[in-house]
C-alpha positions in Angstrom: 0.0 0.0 0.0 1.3 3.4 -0.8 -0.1 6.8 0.6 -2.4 7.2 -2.4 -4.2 4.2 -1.0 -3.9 4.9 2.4 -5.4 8.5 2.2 -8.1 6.5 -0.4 -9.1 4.2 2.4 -9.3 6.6 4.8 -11.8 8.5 3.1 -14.0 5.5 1.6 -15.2 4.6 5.2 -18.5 6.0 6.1 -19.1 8.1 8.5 -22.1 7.7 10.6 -23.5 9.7 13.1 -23.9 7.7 16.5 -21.1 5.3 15.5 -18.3 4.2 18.3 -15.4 5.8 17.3 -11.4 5.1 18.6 -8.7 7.4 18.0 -5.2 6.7 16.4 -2.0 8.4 16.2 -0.4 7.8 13.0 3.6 8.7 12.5 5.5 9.7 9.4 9.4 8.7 9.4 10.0 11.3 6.8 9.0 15.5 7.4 8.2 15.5 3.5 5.8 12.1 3.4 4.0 14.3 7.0 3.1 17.1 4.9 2.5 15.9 1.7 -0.2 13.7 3.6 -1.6 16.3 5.4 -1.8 18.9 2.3 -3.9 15.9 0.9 -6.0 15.0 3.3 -7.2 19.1 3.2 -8.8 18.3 -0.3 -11.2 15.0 0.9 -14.6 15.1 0.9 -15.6 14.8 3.5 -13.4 16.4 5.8 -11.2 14.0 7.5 -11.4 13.9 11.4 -7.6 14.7 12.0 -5.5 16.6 14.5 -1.6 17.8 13.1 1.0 16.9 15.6 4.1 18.6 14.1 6.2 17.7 17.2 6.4 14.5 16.1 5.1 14.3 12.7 2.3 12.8 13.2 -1.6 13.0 13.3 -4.5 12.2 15.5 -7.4 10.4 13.1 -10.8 9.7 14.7 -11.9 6.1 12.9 -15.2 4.0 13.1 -14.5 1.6 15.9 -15.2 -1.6 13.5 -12.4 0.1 11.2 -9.6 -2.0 10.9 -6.5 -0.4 9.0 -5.2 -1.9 6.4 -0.7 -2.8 6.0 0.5 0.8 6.0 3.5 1.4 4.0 7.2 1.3 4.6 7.9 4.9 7.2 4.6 4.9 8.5 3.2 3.5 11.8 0.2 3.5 13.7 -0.3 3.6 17.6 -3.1 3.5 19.7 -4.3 7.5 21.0 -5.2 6.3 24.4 -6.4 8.0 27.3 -4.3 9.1 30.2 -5.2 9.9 33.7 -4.4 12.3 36.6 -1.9 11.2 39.5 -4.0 11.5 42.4 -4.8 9.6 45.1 -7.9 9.5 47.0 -10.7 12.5 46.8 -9.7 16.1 47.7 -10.9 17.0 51.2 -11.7 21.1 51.4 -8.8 23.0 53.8 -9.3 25.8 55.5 -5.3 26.4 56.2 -3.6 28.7 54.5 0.1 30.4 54.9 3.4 28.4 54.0 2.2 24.5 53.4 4.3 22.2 55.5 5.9 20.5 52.1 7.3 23.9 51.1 8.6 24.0 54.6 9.5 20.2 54.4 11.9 21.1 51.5 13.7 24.1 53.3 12.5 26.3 50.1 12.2 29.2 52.5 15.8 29.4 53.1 16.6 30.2 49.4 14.1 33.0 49.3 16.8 35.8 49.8 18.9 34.6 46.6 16.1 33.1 44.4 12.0 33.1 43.8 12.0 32.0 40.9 11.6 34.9 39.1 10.3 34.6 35.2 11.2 31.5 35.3 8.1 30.1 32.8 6.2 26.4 34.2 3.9 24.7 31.1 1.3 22.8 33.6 -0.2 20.1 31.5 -3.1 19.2 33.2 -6.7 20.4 33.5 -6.2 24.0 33.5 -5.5 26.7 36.4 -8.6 28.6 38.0 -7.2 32.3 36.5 -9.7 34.2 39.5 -7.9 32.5 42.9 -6.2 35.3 44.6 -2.9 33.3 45.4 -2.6 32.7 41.7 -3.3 36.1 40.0 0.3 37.5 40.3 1.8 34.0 39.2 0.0 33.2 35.8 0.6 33.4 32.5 -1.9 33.3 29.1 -1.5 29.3 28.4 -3.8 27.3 25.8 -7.1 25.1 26.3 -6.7 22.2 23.8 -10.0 20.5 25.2 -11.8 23.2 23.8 -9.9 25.8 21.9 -12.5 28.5 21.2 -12.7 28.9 25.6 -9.8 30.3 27.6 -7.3 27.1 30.0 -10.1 27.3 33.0 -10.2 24.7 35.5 -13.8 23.0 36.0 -11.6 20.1 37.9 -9.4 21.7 40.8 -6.2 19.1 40.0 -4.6 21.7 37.8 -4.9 25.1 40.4 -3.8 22.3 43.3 -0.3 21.7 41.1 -0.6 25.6 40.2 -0.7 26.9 44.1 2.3 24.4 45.3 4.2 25.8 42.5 4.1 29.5 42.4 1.4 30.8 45.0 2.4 34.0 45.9 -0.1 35.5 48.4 1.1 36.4 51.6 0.2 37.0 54.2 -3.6 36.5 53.4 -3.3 33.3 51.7 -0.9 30.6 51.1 2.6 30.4 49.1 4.2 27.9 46.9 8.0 26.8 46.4 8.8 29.2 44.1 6.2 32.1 44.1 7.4 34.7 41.5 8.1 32.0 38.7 5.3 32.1 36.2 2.6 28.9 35.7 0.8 28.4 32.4 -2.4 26.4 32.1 -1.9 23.7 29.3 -5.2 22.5 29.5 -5.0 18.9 27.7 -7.7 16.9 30.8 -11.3 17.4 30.7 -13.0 17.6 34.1 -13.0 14.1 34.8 -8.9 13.9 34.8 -8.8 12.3 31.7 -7.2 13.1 28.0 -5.2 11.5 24.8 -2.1 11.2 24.6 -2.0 13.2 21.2 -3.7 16.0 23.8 -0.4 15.9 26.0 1.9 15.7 23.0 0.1 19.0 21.5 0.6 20.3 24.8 4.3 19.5 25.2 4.6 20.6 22.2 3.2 24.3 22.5 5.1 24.4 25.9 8.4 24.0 23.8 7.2 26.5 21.1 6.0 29.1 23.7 9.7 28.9 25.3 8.7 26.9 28.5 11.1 26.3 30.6 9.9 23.3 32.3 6.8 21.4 32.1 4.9 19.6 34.6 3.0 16.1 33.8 1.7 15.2 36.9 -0.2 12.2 35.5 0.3 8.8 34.2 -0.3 5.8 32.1 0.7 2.0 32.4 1.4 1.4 28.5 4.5 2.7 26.6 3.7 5.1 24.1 6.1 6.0 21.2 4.8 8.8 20.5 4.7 10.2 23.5 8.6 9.5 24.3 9.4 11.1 20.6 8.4 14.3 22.1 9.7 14.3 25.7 12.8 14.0 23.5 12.3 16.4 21.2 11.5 18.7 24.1 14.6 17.5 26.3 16.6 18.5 23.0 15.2 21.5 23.1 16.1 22.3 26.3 13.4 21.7 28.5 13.1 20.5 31.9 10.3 17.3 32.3 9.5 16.8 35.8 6.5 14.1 35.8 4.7 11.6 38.4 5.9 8.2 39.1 2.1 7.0 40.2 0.1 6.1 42.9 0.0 2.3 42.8 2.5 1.8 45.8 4.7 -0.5 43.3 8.1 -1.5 44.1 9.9 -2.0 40.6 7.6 0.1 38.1 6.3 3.2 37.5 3.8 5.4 35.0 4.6 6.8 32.2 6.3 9.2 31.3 7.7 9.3 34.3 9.7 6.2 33.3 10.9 7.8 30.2 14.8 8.3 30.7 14.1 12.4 29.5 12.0 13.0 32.3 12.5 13.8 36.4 10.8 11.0 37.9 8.9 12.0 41.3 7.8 9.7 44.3 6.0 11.1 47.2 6.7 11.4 50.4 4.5 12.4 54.1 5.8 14.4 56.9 8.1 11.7 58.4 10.2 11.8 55.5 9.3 8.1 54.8 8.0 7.5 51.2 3.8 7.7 51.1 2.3 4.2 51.2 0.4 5.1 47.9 3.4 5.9 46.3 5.4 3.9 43.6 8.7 3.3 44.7 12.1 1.5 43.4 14.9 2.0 41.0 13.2 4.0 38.6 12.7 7.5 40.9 14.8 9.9 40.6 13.8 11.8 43.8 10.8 12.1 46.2 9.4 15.0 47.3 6.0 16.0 49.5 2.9 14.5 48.3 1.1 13.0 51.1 -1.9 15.4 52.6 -0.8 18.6 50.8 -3.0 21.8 51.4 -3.0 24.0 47.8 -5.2 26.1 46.1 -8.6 25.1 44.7 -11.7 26.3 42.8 -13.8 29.7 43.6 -10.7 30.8 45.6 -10.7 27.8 48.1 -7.8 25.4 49.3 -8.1 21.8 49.7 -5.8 18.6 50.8 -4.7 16.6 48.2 -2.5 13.5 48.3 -0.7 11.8 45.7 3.0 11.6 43.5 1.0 14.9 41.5 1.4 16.7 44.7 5.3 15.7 44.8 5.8 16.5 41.5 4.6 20.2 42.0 7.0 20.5 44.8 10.0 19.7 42.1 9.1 21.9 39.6 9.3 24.6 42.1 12.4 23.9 43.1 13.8 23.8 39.7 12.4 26.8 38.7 14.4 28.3 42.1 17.5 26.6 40.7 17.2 28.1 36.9 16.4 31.6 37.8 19.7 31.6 40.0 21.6 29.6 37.4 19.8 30.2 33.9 22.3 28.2 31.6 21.6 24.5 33.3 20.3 21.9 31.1 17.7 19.0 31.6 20.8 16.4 32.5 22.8 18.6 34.5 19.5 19.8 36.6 18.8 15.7 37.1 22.5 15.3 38.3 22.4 18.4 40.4 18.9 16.5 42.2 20.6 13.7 42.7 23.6 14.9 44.1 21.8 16.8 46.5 18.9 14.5 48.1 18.6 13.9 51.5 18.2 10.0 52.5 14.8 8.9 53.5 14.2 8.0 56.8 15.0 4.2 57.5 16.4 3.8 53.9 18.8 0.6 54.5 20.1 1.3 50.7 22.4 4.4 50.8 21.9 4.2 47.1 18.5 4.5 47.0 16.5 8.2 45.9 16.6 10.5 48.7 13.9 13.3 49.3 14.0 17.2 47.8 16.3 19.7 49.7 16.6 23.0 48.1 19.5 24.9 49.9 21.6 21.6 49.4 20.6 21.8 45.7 21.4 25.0 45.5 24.6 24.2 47.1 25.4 21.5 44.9 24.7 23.7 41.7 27.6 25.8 42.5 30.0 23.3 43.4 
């Protein structure tokens, strides 16, 4: 089969209202086979249901669930666009606390205040959007990019996303609360609906506007079980690039695996950890995290101005990005490898850790510390 064929087949299958769909991601090897195919799908009648991906030149295609595709040719393969969920554990519980969370304290950000805040330092948060109204958050935001529904501004009608938001950059004192690094700048990437849930050609647009908007890190505080291709292709691309990936390990409390992307070598893989320093029992665990951070009953911002407790690796993730944005507005030139050697370097053992090789917990003046040595 060549692409004359393919694009033939494509558009000989009927569409019919009511029909279960599925959705697919297919991948081009070559840039000039990518937009040849696209310039040709333009001209079918109908229109195909398609979404570009440049990032990784590919295209989401919505096809009749029954569909089966046919041999592709040679440079051309086809993936599965599967849905991808939030890393959360347990329902949020409304907070009435407010003033300096005790992960922020856990992490001695505090004590890095006089030489760093983060300052311009821009956050892509890929998740369900960022409620632009709280008061913590008003100072702290930037104009990011609804892909659920691109005519609407990145609004949260879920809470995860202004929870990751707040821990990040919350800069509200001394009437509310404030996060690791409060004058660095979050931007909603709103790829999840209001149930926690989107493609993964959703989070691959996303990574990919967050590298063409000149992020300079990007926080996936979700996961999936299944390996996606795609998906890696452009945490690489955006590692190339230069930015920082700092994403959830998962909430399964496994011992030797964890979500993706978090697995992904690109990425800053983050377990959580409670207020004894000991890792959170929902919290995957092993040779595959790169370090743990706060995650266990966190107090952040939420909808219509509110806070509320969260738990889960999300909440630990938040807690990194921070911290890295501290580190990068103090020492701007630092890559995605050297800021993953620098976190290494500088963790703090976990209490009753036998293994003295094993991930340690965030410390940000000893990261700090260790980025000068």
């Amino acid at each position: 089969m060549n692409l004359d064929q393919l694009l033939r087949w494509l558009r000989d299958i009927p569409a019919s209202a009511g029909v279960p769909t599925k959705r697919f991601m297919l991948s081009f090897r070559r840039p000039d086979e990518y937009h040849s195919f696209l310039h040709a799908c333009e001209g079918t009648s109908p229109a195909l249901e398609l979404t570009p991906i440049p990032l990784i030149q590919s295209l989401s295609l919505l096809l009749p669930k029954k569909a089966e595709l046919p041999p592709l040719p040679e440079g051309i393969t086809v993936e599965k666009d599967s849905l991808i969920y939030m890393n959360a554990a347990g329902l949020p519980k409304a907070m009435p606390e407010k003033g300096l969370p005790w992960g922020v304290q856990q992490i001695r950000a505090p004590l890095a205040w006089n030489r760093t805040t983060g300052h311009r330092i821009k956050i892509g948060v890929i998740d369900t959007g960022i409620d632009h109204s709280h008061p913590d958050l008003k100072s702290s935001l930037g104009r990011g990019i609804n892909l659920v529904d691109r005519t609407q501004l990145p609004h949260d009608d879920n809470g995860h996303g202004t929870h990751i938001a707040g821990t990040i950059a919350a800069a509200n004192q001394p009437t509310g609360m404030i996060g690791v690094a409060p004058r660095s700048i979050v931007y909603a990437v709103k790829a999840f609906d209001q149930n926690g849930s989107a493609f993964v050609s959703d989070i691959i647009l996303g990574i990919e506007w967050c590298v063409r908007s000149g992020m300079n890190i990007i926080n996936m505080s979700f996961g999936m079980k299944s390996r996606s291709k795609s998906l890696h292709t452009a945490c690489i691309n955006a590692t190339n690039a230069g930015v920082i990936i700092i994403a959830s390990s998962g909430n399964d409390g496994r011992r030797r695996s964890i979500d993706y992307p978090a697995r992904y070598p690109q990425t800053i893989s983050v377990g959580a950890t409670n207020r004894m320093r000991r890792i959170a029992s929902f919290s995957n665990r092993g040779p595959y995290i790169d370090i743990y951070a706060p995650g266990d009953h966190i107090h952040s911002a939420w909808l219509k101005g509110k806070y509320h407790e969260m738990s889960g690796t999300s909440m630990a993730t938040s807690h990194v990005s921070g911290a890295v944005a501290l580190l990068l507005a103090h020492q701007p030139g630092l890559g995605p490898a050297e800021i993953k050697v620098i976190l290494k370097r500088s963790m703090v053992p976990l209490r009753g850790a036998k293994d003295k090789l094993a991930p340690g917990e965030l410390d940000v003046p000893k990261m700090m510390k260790a980025a000068e040595a």
